[in-house]
C-alpha positions as CSV (number, residue, x, y, z in Angstrom):
1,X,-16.6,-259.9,-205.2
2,X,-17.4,-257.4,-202.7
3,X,-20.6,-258.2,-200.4
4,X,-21.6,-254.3,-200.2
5,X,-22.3,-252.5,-203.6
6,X,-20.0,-249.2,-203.9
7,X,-22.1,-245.9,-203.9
8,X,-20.4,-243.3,-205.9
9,X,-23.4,-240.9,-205.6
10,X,-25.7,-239.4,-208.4
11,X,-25.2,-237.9,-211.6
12,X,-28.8,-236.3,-211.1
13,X,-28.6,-232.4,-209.6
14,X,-31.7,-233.0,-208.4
15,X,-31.3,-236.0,-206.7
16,X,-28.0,-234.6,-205.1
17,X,-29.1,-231.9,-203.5
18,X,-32.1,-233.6,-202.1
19,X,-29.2,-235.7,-200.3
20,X,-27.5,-232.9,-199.1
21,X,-30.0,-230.9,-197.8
22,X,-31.2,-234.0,-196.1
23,X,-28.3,-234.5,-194.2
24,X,-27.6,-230.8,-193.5
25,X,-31.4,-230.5,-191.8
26,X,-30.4,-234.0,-190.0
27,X,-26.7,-232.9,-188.6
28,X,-28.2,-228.9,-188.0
29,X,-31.0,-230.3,-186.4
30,X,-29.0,-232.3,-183.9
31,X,-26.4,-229.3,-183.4
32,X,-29.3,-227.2,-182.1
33,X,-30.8,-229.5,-180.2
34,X,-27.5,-230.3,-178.6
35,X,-26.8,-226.7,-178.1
36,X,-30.5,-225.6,-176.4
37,X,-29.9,-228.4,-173.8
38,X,-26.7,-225.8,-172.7
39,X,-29.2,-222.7,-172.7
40,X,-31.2,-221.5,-169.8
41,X,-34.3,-223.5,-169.5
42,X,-37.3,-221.8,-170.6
43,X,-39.5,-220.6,-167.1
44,X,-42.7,-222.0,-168.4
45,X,-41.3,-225.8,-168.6
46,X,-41.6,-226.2,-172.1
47,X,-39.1,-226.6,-175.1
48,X,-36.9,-223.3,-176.1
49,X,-37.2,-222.2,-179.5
50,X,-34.3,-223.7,-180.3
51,X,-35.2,-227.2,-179.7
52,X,-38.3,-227.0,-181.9
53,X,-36.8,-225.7,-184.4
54,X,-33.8,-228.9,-184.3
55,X,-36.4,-231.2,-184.1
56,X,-38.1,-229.4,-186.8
57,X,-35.0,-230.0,-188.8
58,X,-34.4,-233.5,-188.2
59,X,-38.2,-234.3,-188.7
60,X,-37.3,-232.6,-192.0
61,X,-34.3,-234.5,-193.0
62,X,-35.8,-237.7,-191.9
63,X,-38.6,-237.3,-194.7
64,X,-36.6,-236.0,-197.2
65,X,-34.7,-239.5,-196.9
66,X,-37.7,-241.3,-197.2
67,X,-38.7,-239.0,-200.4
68,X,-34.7,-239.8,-201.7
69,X,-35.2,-243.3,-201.0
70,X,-38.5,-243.7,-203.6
71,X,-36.9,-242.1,-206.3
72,X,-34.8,-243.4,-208.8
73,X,-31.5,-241.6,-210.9
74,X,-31.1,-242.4,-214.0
C-alpha cells in the first residue's frame, strides 16, 4: 500500500493545459527574474521591465494553480 497516491495526470485537455501553462508562467517567471538581477540596474532605482514582467508571470502561475486546484476532471 503506498502512502502517496500516484498522479498520472488528466485525461481533461482543458485541465492539462491549465497545468502547463501554470508551470511554464511559474519556471519563465523565475528565469526572468533571475536574468534582470544580471542586467544593468535601472538609473531611477526601481525594478527593470524585466522583473515586472517575471513577477507578473509567477503571480500568474501562482493563481492559475489555485484555479487548477478547485476544479475537478472527470
Amino acid at each position: 500500500m503506498a502512502f502517496f497516491k500516484k498522479y498520472n495526470g488528466t485525461a481533461d485537455l482543458r485541465l492539462l493545459s491549465i497545468e502547463r501553462w501554470a508551470w511554464i508562467l511559474i519556471y519563465g517567471g523565475l528565469l526572468a527574474c533571475v536574468l534582470s538581477y544580471f542586467m544593468p540596474a535601472v538609473p531611477e532605482g526601481g525594478f527593470s521591465l524585466l522583473t515586472a514582467c517575471g513577477l507578473l508571470a509567477v503571480a500568474l502561475g501562482a493563481a492559475l494553480i489555485v484555479v487548477r486546484s478547485r476544479l475537478h476532471g472527470e
